[in-house]
C-alpha positions in Angstrom: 0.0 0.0 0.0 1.3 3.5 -1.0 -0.5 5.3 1.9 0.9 6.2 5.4 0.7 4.1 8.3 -0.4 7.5 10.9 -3.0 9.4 9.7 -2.3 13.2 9.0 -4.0 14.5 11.8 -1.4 12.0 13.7 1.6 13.6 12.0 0.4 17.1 12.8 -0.2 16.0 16.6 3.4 14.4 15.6 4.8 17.9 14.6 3.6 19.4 17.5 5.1 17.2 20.0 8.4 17.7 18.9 8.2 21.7 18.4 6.9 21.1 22.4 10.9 18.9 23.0 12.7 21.4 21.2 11.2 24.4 23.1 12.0 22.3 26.6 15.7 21.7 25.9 16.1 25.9 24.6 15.0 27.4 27.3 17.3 25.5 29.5 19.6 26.4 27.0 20.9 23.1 25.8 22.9 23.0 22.8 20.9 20.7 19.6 23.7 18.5 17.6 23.4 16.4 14.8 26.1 13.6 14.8 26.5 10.8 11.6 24.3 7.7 11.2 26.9 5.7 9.7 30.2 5.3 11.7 33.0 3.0 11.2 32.2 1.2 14.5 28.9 -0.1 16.3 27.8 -1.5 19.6 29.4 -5.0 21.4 26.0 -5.1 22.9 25.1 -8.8 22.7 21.8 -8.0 22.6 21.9 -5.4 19.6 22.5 -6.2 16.2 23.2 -3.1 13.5 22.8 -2.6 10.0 26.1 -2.6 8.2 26.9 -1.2 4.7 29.5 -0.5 2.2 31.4 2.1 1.5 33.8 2.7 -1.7 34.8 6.0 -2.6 37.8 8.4 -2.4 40.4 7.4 0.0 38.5 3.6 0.5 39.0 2.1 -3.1 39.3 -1.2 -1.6 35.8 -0.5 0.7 35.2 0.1 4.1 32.3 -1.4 6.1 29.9 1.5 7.9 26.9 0.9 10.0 24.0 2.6 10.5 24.0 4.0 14.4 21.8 1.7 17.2 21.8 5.5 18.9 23.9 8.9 19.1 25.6 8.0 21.9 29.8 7.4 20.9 29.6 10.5 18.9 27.8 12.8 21.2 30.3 11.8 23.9 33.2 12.9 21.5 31.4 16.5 21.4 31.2 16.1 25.1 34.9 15.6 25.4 36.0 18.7 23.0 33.8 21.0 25.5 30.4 20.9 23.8 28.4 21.8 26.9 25.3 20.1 27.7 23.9 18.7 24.2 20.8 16.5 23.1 19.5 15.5 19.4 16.6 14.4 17.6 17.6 11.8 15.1 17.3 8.2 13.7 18.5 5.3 15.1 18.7 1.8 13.5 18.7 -1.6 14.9 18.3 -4.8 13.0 16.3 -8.0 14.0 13.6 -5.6 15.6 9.7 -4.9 14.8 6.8 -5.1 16.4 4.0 -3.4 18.3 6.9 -0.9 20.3 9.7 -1.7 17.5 10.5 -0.7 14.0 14.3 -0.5 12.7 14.3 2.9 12.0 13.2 5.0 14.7 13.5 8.4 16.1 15.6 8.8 19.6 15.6 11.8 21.7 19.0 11.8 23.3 20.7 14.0 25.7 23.5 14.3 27.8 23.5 17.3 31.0 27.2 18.3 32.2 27.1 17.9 36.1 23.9 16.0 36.4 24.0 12.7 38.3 21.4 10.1 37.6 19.0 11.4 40.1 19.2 15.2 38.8 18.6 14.1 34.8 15.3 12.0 36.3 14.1 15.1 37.5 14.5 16.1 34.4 13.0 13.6 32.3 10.0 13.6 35.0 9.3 17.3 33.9 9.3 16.3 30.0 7.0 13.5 30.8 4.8 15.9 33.0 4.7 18.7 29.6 4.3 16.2 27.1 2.0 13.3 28.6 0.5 15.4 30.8 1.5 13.2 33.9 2.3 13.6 37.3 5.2 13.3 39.4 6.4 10.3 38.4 7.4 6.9 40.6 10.7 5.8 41.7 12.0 2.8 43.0 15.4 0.9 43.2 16.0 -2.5 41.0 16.6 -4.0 44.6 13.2 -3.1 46.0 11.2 -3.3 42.7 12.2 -6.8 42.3 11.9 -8.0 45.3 8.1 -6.7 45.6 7.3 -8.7 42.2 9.8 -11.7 42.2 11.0 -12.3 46.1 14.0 -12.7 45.3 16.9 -10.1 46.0 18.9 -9.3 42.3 22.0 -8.4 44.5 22.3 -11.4 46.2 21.2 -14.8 44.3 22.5 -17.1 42.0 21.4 -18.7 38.8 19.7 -21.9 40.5 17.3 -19.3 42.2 16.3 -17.5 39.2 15.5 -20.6 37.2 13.3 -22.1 40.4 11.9 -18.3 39.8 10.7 -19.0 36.3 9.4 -22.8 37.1 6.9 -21.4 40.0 5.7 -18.6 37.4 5.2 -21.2 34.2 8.3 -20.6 32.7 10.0 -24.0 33.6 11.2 -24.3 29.8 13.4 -21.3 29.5 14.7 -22.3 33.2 15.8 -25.5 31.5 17.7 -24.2 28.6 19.0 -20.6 30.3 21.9 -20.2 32.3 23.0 -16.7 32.1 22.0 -15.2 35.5 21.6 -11.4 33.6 19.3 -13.1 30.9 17.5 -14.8 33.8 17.3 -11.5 35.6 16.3 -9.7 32.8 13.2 -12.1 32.3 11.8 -12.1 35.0 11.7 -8.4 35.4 10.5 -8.3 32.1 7.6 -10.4 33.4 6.8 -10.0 36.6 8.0 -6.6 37.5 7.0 -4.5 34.4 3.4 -5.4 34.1 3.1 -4.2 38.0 5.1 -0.5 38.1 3.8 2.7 36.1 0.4 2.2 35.0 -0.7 5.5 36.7 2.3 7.7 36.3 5.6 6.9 35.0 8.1 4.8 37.2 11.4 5.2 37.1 13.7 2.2 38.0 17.2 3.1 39.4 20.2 1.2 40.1 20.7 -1.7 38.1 22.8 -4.6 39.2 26.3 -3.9 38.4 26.4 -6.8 35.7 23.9 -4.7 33.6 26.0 -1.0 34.2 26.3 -1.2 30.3 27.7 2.5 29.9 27.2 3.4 33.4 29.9 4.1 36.2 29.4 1.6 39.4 28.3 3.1 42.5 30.7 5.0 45.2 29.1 3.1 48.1 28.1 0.1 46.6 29.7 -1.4 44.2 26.8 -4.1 43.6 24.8 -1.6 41.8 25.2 0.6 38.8 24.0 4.5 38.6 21.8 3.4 35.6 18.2 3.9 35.3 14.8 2.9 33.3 11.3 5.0 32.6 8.4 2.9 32.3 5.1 3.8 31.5 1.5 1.8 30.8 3.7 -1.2 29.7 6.1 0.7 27.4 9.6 1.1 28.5 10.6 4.8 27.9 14.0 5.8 28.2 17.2 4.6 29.6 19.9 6.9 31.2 23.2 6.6 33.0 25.7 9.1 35.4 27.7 8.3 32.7 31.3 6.5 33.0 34.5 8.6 32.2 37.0 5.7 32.8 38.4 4.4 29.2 40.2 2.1 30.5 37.0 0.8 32.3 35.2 1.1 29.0 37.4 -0.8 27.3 37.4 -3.6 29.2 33.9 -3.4 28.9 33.4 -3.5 25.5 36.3 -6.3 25.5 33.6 -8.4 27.7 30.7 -7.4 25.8 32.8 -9.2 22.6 33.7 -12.6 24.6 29.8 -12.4 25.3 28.9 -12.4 22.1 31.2 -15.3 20.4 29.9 -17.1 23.4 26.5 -16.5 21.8 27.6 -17.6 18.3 27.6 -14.0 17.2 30.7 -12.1 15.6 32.7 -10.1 17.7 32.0 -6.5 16.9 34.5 -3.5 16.3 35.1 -1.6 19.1 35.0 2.4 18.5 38.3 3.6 19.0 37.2 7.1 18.6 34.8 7.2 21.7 38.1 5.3 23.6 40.7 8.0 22.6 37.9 10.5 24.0 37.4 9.7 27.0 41.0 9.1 27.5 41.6 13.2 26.8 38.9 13.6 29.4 35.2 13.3 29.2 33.0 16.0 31.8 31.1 14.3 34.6 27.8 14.2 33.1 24.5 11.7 33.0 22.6 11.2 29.7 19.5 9.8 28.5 18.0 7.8 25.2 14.0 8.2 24.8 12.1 6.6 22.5 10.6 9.7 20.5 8.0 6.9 18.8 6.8 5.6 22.0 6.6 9.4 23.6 4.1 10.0 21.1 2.5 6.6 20.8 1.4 7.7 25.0 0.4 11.0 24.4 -1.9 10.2 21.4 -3.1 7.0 23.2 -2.5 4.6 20.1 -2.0 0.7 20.2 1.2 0.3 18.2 3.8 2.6 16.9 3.3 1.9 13.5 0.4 4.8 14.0 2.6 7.2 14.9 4.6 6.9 12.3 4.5 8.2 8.4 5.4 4.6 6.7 6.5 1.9 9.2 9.1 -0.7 7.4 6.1 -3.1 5.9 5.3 0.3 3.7 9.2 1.7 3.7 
């Protein structure tokens, strides 16, 4: 079909919304970037996989492989480093292997990154977006800890693998207990199932400090090195945004992204490159700063109170 998947009167309401982000982030006087979609690096994250391309032109007769960004996030941090202020974009993001109801591969991604924030300062922030745009109250907060032991009864900071998996069999789930091992991906279910359903169906809820095992880009906390200063936005089902007090360290970030690659060939995936450019950053010396990704799609997918996101957007990838 040749027609759009929203309606106009969507894409106006669309329009509008955004005009409503951009006015938020200039009057705190927050500097709008645009960074490149394709880069010459991509994510270790096991659990993303990116759209790769080929290059050949001056200076790469022999081609060089480019893929299409999973989110700003390497490059923006480079513009952090060379003394950008605080920054945030609007802009597409790409990442393979994912459609749905809350997923299409290209999406847009409202990212930003506030120079002397911690985590807890940039969720007051986000709380006062969600409160102009959805029209919501103060929003909820509770720790990973607590959260999951309300929903699951079992504390994430202290169990083991065997506990999770005798998790899944008394909530039906006894055949992924059989054939899952990894304690994160076992974690990560049963969040996914038992805690999500149960936390912002009134007002958002933010979720704050992750186990240490899921820091991700996050530094590990001062006082307890369990737990990672890393936190979710969830709202009426839909997972929001995810933001960190961000990590400076590169050696710590290398090694990270060193994991995230033995991960992967221990998934039967290839190891991915690692961007070298983000490294050499925050080796020079990256501000103390926490950032955010939100799902610009979803934001809008609340506010008009639609089913799926292909409504919210002009041509989903079934009409591309």
């Amino acid at each position: 079909m040749w027609q759009p998947n929203a309606s106009i009167t969507a894409l106006r309401q669309r329009a509008a919304i955004v005009k409503t982000i951009r006015c938020f982030f200039e009057n705190r006087a927050v500097l709008e970037v645009e960074t490149p979609n394709l880069s010459q690096a991509t994510v270790t994250d096991q659990h993303l996989a990116s759209f790769a391309t080929e290059f050949v032109g001056p200076g790469f007769a022999q081609g060089q492989t480019l893929y299409l960004q999973t989110s700003p996030e390497y490059a923006m941090k480079r513009l952090l480093a060379q003394g950008s202020g605080c920054i945030y974009q609007i802009g597409k993001a790409f990442r393979n292997e994912e459609s749905g109801r809350f997923h299409n591969p290209e999406f847009t991604l409202l990212e930003w990154y506030r120079v002397g924030f911690d985590h807890f300062k940039l969720m007051d922030e986000v709380d006062e977006l969600l409160q102009l745009v959805l029209e919501t109250r103060k929003a909820d907060r509770y720790s990973y800890q607590s959260a999951f032991m309300t929903h699951v009864g079992i504390d994430p900071l202290d169990t083991n693998v065997e506990a999770l998996q005798q998790a899944l069999v008394e909530h039906g789930m006894g055949d992924i207990a059989q054939i899952e091992s990894c304690e994160d991906t076992l974690m990560q279910l049963l969040f996914s199932q038992l805690v999500e359903p149960n936390i912002g169906q009134q007002v958002p809820c933010f979720i704050y400090h992750f186990p240490a095992s899921q820091a991700a880009l996050a530094k590990i906390h001062g006082q307890d090195n369990r737990v990672a200063e890393r936190f979710e936005v969830y709202f009426k089902g839909i997972e929001l945004a995810n933001g960190f007090h961000e990590l400076t360290d590169a050696q710590e970030q290398l090694a990270r992204f060193e994991r995230d690659n033995v991960k992967r060939l221990a998934d039967s995936k290839a190891a991915n490159s690692i961007d070298r450019h983000l490294i050499d950053a925050l080796n020079h010396g990256m501000p103390d700063c926490a950032g955010v990704a939100l799902g610009i799609d979803r934001l809008i997918m609340l506010a008009l109170a639609v089913d799926s996101i292909d409504q919210v957007l002009s041509f989903a990838i079934e009409r591309a």
